[in-house]
C-alpha positions as CSV (number, residue, x, y, z in Angstrom):
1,X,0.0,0.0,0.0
2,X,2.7,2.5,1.1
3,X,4.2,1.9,-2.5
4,X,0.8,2.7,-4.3
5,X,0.8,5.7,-1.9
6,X,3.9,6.8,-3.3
7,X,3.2,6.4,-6.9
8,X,0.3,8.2,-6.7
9,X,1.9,11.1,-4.9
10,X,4.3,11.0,-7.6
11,X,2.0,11.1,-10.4
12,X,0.0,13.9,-8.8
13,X,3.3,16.0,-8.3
14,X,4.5,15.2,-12.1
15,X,0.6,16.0,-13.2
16,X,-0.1,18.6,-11.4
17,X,-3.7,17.4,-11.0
18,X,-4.9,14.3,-8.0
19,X,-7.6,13.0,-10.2
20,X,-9.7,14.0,-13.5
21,X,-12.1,17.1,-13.1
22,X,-15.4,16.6,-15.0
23,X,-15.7,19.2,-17.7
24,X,-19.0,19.1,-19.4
25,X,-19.2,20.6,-23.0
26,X,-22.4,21.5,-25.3
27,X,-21.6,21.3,-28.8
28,X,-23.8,20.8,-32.2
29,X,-23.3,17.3,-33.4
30,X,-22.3,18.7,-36.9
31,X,-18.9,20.9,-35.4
32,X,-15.3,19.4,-35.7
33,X,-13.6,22.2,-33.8
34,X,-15.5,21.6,-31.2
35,X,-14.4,17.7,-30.7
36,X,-10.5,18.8,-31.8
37,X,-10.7,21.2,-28.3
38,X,-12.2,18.4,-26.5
39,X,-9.4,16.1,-27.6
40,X,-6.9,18.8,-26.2
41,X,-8.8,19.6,-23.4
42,X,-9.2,15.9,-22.5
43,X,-5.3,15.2,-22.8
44,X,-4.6,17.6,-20.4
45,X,-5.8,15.6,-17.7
46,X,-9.6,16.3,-17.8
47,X,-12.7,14.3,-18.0
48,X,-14.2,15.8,-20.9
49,X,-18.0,14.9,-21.4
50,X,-19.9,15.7,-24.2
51,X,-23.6,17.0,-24.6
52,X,-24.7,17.2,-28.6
53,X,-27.7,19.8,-29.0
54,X,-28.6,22.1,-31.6
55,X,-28.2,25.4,-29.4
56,X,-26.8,26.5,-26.3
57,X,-28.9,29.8,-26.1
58,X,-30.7,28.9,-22.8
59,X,-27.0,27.7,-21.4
60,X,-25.3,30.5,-22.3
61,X,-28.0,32.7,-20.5
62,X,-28.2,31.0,-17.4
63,X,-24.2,31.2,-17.1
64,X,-24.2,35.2,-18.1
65,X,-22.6,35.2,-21.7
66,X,-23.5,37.7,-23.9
67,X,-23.7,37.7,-27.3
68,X,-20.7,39.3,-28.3
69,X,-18.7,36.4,-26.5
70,X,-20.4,33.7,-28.6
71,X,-18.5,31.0,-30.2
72,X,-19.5,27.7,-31.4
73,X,-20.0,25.5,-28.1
74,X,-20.2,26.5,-24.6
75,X,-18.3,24.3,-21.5
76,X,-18.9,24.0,-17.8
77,X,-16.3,23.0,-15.3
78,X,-16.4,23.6,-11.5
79,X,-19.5,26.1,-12.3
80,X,-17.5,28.2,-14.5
81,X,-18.8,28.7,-18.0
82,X,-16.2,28.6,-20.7
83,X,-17.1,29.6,-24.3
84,X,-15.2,28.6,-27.2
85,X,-12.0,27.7,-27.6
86,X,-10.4,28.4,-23.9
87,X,-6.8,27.6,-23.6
88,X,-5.9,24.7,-21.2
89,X,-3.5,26.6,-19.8
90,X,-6.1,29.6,-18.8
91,X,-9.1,26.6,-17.8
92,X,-6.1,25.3,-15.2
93,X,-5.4,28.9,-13.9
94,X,-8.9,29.9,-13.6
95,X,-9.5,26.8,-11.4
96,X,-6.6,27.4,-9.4
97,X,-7.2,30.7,-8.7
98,X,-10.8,30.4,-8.1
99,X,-12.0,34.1,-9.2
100,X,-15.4,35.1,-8.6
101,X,-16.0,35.0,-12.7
102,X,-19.1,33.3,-14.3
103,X,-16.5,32.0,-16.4
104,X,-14.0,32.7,-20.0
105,X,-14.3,33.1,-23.4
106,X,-12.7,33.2,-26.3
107,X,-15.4,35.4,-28.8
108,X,-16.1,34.0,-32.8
109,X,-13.6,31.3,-33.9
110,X,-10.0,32.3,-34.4
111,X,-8.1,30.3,-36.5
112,X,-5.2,30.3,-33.9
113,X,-7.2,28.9,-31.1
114,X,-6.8,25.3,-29.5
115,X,-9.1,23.2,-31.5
116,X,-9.0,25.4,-34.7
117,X,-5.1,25.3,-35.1
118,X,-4.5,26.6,-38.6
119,X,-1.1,25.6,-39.7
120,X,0.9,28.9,-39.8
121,X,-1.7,31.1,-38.7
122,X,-1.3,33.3,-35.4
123,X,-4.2,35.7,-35.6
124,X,-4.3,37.6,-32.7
125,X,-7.2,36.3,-30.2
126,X,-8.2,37.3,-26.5
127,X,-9.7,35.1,-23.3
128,X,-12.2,37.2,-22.0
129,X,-13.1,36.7,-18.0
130,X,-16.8,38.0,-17.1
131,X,-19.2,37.4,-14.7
132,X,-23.6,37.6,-14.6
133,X,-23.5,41.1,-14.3
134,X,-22.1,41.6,-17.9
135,X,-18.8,43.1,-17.0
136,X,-15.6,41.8,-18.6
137,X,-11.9,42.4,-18.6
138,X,-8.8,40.7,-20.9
139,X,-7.6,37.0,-18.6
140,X,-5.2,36.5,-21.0
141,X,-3.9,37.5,-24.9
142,X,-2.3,35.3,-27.6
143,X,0.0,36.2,-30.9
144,X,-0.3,39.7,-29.8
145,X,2.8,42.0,-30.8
């Protein structure tokens, strides 16, 4: 037992995470980005599980996200909201931190995102934090000069 002990605390140092945390995403059966995120979002250590509906309209109401942070599926982890193509990187800082946020977002679709990963491209794209009340501020940039 004391050697299982170990190996576990081992693989939780090298992982940085003790066990999988359920992330739930909405996506429309018909969108391939969506899954490619998922795939990255999964490999990172989470347990990604996946809801296929046509819209997420009442979901992204309930969790405060306007329309001007819309992308093409919409992700709850820990009671955050995450739209779009979110980073790992900012999804594992966000629940480390624990901010009081309603969640992040990454607005439209940029090619440059996890999950969209043009070859060559590095448009310019934003994570957004917000919360219910509709006010937002920059949580992170990317390719910005």
């Amino acid at each position: 037992m004391r050697k299982l002990h170990t190996l576990f605390l081992t693989l939780t140092f090298f992982t940085g995470a003790a066990f999988a945390t359920d992330l739930t995403m909405y996506k429309s059966p018909y969108c391939g980005c969506c899954t490619a995120w998922a795939e990255q979002v999964q490999e990172a250590g989470f347990n990604v599980i996946i809801v296929e509906q046509e819209n997420n309209i009442a979901l992204r109401k309930k969790h405060g996200i306007t329309a001007e942070l819309t992308s093409c599926h919409t992700a709850v982890v820990e009671g955050y909201a995450l739209e779009g193509h979110v980073p790992v990187k900012d999804i594992k800082r966000l629940l480390r931190n624990k901010p009081v946020l309603a969640g992040l977002a990454v607005p439209g679709m940029p090619a440059s995102s996890p999950g969209m990963d043009i070859p060559g491209n590095t448009d310019p794209y934003q994570v957004i934090a917000f919360d219910k009340e509709g006010n937002q501020h920059v949580f992170n940039q990317y390719h910005m000069k």
